[in-house]
KETILUM-772648 format. One record per atom (N, C-alpha, C): residue number from 0; atom name; residue in three letters; x, y, z. Coordinates in steps of 0.2 Angstrom, whole numbers. Each point is the difference from the previous one (the first is absolute). Example, Ala and Ser with C-alpha at 12.3 -4.5 7.8 and 13.67 -1.06 7.14 Angstrom:
+-----+------+------+-------+-------+-------+
: seq : atom : type :     x :     y :     z :
+-----+------+------+-------+-------+-------+
:   0 :    N :  ALA :    66 :   -28 :    39 :
:   0 :   CA :  ALA :    -4 :     6 :     0 :
:   0 :    C :  ALA :     4 :     6 :     0 :
:   1 :    N :  SER :    -2 :     5 :    -4 :
:   1 :   CA :  SER :     4 :     6 :     1 :
:   1 :    C :  SER :    -4 :     5 :     3 :
+-----+------+------+-------+-------+-------+
This chain:
+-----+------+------+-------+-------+-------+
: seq : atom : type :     x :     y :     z :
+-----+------+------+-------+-------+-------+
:   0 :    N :  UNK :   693 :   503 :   383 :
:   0 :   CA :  UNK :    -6 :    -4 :    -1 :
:   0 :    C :  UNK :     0 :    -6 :     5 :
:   1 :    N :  UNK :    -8 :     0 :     1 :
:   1 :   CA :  UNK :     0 :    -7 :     8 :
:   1 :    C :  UNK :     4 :    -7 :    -6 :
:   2 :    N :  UNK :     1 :    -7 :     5 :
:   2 :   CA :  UNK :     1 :    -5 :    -3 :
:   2 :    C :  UNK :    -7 :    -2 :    -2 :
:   3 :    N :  UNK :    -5 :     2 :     5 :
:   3 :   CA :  UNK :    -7 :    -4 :    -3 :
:   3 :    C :  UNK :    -2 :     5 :    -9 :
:   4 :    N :  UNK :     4 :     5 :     0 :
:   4 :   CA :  UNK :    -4 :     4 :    -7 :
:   4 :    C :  UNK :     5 :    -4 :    -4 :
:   5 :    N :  UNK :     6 :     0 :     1 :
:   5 :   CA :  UNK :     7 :    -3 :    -5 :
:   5 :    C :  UNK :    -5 :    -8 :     0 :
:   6 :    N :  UNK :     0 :    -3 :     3 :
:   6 :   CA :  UNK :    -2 :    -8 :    -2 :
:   6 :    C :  UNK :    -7 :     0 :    -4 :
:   7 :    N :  UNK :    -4 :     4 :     1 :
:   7 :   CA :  UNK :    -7 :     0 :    -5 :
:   7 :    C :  UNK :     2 :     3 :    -7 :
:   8 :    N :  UNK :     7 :     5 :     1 :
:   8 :   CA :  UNK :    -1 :     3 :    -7 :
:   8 :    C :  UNK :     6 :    -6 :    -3 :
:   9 :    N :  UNK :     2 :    -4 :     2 :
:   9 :   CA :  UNK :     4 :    -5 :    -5 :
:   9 :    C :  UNK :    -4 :    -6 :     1 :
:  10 :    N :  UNK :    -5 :    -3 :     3 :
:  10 :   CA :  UNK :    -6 :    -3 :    -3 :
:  10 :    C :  UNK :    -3 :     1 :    -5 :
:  11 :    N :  UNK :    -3 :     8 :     1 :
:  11 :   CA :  UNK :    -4 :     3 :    -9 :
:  11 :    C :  UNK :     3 :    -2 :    -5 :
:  12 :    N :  UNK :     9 :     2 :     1 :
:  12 :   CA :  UNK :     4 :     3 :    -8 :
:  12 :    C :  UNK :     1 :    -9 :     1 :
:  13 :    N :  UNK :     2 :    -5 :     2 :
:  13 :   CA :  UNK :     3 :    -7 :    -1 :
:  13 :    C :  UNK :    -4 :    -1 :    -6 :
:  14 :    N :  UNK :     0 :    -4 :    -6 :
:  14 :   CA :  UNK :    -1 :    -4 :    -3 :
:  14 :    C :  UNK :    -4 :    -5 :     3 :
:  15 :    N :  UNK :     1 :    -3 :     4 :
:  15 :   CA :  UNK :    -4 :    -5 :     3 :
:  15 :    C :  UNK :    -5 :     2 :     3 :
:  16 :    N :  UNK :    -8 :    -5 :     1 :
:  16 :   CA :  UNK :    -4 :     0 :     2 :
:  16 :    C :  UNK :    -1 :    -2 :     9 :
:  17 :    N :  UNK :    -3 :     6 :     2 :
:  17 :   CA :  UNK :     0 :     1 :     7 :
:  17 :    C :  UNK :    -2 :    -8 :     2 :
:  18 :    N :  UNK :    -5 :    -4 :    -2 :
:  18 :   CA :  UNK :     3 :    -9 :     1 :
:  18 :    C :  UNK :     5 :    -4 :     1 :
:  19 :    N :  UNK :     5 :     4 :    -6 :
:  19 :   CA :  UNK :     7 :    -6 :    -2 :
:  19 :    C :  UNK :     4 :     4 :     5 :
:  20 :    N :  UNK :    -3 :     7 :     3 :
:  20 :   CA :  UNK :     5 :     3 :     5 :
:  20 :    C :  UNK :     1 :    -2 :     6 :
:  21 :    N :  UNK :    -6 :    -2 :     2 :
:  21 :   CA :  UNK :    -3 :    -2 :     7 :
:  21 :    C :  UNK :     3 :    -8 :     0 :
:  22 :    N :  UNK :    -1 :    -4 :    -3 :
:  22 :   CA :  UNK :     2 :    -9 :    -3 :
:  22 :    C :  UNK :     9 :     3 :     0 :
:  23 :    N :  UNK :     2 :     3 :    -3 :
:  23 :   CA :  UNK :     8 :     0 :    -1 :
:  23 :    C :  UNK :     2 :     4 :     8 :
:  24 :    N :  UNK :    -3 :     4 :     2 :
:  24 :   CA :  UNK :     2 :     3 :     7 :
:  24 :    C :  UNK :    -1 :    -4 :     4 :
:  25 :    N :  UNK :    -6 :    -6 :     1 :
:  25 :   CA :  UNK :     0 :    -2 :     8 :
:  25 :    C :  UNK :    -8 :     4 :     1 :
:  26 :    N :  UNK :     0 :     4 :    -2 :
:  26 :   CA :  UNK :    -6 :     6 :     2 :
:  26 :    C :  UNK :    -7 :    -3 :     1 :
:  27 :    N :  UNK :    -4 :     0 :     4 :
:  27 :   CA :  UNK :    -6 :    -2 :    -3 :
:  27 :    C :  UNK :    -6 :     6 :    -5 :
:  28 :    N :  UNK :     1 :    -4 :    -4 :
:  28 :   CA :  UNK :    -5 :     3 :    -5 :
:  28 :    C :  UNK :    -5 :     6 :     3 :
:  29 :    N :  UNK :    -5 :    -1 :     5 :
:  29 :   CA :  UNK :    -3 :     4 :     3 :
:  29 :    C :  UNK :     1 :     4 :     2 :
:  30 :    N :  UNK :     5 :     0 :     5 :
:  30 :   CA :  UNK :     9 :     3 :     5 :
:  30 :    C :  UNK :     0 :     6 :    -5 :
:  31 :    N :  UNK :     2 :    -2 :    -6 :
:  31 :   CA :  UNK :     3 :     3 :    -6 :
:  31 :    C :  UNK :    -5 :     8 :    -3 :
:  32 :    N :  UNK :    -5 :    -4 :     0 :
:  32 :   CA :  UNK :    -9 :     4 :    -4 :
:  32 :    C :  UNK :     1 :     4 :     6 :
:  33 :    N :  UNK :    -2 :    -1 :     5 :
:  33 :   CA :  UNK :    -3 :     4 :     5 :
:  33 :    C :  UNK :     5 :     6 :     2 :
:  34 :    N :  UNK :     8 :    -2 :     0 :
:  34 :   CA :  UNK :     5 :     4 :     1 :
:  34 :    C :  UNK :    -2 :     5 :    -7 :
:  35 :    N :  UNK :     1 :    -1 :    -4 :
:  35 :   CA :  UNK :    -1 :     4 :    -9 :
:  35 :    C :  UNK :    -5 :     3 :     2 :
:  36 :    N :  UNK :    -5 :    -1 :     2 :
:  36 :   CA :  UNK :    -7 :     4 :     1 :
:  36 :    C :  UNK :     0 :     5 :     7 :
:  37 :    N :  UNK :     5 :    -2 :     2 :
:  37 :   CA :  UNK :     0 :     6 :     6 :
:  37 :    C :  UNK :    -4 :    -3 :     7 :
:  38 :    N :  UNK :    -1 :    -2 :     0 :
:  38 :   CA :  UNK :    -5 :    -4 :     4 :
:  38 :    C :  UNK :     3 :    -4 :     7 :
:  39 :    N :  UNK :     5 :    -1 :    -2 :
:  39 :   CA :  UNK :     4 :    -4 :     6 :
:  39 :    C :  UNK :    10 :     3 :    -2 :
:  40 :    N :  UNK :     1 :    -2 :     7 :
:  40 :   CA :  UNK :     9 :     2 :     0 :
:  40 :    C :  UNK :     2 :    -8 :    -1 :
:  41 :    N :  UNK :     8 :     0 :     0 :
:  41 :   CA :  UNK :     2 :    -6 :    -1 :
:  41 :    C :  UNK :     5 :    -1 :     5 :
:  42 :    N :  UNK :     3 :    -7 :     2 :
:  42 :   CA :  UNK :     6 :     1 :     5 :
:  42 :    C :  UNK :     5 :     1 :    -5 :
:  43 :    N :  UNK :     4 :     2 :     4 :
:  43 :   CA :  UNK :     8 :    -1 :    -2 :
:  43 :    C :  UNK :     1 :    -5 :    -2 :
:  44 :    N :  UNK :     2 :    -6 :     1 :
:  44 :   CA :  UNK :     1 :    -7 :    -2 :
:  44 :    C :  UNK :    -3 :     2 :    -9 :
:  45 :    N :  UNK :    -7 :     2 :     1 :
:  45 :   CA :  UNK :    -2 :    -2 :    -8 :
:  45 :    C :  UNK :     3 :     6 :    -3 :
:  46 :    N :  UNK :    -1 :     6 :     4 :
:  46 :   CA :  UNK :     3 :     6 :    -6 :
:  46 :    C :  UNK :     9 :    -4 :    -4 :
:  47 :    N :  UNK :     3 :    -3 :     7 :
:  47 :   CA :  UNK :     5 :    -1 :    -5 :
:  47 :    C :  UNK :     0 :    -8 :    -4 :
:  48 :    N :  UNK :    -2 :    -2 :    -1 :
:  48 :   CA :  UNK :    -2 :    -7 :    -4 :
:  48 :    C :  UNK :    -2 :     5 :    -7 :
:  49 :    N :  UNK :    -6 :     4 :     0 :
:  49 :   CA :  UNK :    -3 :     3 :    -6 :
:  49 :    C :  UNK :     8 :     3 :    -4 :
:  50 :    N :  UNK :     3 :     4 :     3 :
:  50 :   CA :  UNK :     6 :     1 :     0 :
:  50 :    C :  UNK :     5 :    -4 :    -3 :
:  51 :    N :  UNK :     0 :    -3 :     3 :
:  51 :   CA :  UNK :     6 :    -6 :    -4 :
:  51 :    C :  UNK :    -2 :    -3 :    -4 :
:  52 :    N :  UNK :    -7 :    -1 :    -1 :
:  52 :   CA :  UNK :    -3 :    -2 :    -7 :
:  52 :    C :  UNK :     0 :     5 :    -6 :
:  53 :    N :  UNK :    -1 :     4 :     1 :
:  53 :   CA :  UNK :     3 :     8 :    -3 :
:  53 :    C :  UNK :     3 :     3 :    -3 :
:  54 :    N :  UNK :     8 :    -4 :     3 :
:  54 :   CA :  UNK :     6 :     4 :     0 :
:  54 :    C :  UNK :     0 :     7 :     3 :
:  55 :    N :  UNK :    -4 :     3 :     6 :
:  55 :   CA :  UNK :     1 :     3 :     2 :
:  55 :    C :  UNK :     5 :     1 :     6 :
:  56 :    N :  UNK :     6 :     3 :     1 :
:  56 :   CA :  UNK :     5 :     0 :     5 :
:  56 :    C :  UNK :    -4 :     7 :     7 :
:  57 :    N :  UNK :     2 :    -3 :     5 :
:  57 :   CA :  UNK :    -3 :     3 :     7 :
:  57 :    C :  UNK :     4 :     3 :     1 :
:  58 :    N :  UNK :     1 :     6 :     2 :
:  58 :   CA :  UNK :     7 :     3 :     2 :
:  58 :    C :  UNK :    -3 :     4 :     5 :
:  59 :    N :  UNK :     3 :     2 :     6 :
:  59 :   CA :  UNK :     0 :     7 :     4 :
:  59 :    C :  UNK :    -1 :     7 :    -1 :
:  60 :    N :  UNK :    -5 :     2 :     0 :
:  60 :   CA :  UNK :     0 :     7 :    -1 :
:  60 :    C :  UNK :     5 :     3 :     4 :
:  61 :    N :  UNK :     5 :     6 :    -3 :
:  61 :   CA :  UNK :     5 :     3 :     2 :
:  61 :    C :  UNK :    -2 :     8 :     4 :
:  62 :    N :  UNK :     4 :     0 :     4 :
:  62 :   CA :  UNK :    -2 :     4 :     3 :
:  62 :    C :  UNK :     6 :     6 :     2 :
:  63 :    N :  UNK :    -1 :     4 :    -2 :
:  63 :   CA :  UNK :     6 :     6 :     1 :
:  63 :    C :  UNK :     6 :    -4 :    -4 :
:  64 :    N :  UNK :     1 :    -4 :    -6 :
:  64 :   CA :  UNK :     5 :    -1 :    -1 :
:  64 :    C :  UNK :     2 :    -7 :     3 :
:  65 :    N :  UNK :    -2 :    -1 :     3 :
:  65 :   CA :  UNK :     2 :    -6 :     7 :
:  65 :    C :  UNK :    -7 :    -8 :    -1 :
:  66 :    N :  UNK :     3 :    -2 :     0 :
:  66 :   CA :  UNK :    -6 :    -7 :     0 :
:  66 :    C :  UNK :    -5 :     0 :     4 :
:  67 :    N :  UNK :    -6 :    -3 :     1 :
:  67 :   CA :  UNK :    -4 :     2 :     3 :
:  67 :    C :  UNK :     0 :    -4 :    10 :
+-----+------+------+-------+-------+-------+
């Protein structure tokens, strides 16, 4: 699964509202819709802030066994 599909789908299931996620991440609200809606990509910088607000851990997709 992309990081972009993994961060929208722990968006949807959070308990919180995509406002108090955007306000606790740093995110801007906008930033936040327009990502959710398909409409626009995100930097890096924000995927990992959404992230850490989250509790979602980054790790390297592995490859043959081997780190990436």
């Amino acid at each position: 699964m992309k990081l972009s599909e993994r961060l929208k789908k722990a968006v949807e299931s959070s308990k919180k509202t995509r406002y108090a996620i955007a306000i606790g991440s740093g995110v801007d609200h906008a930033v936040l819709r327009r990502f959710m809606r398909g409409e626009r990509d995100i930097k890096l910088t924000t995927a990992e802030n959404l992230a850490e607000f989250l509790e979602l851990e980054l790790v390297p997709k592995k490859k043959n066994g081997r780190g990436a």
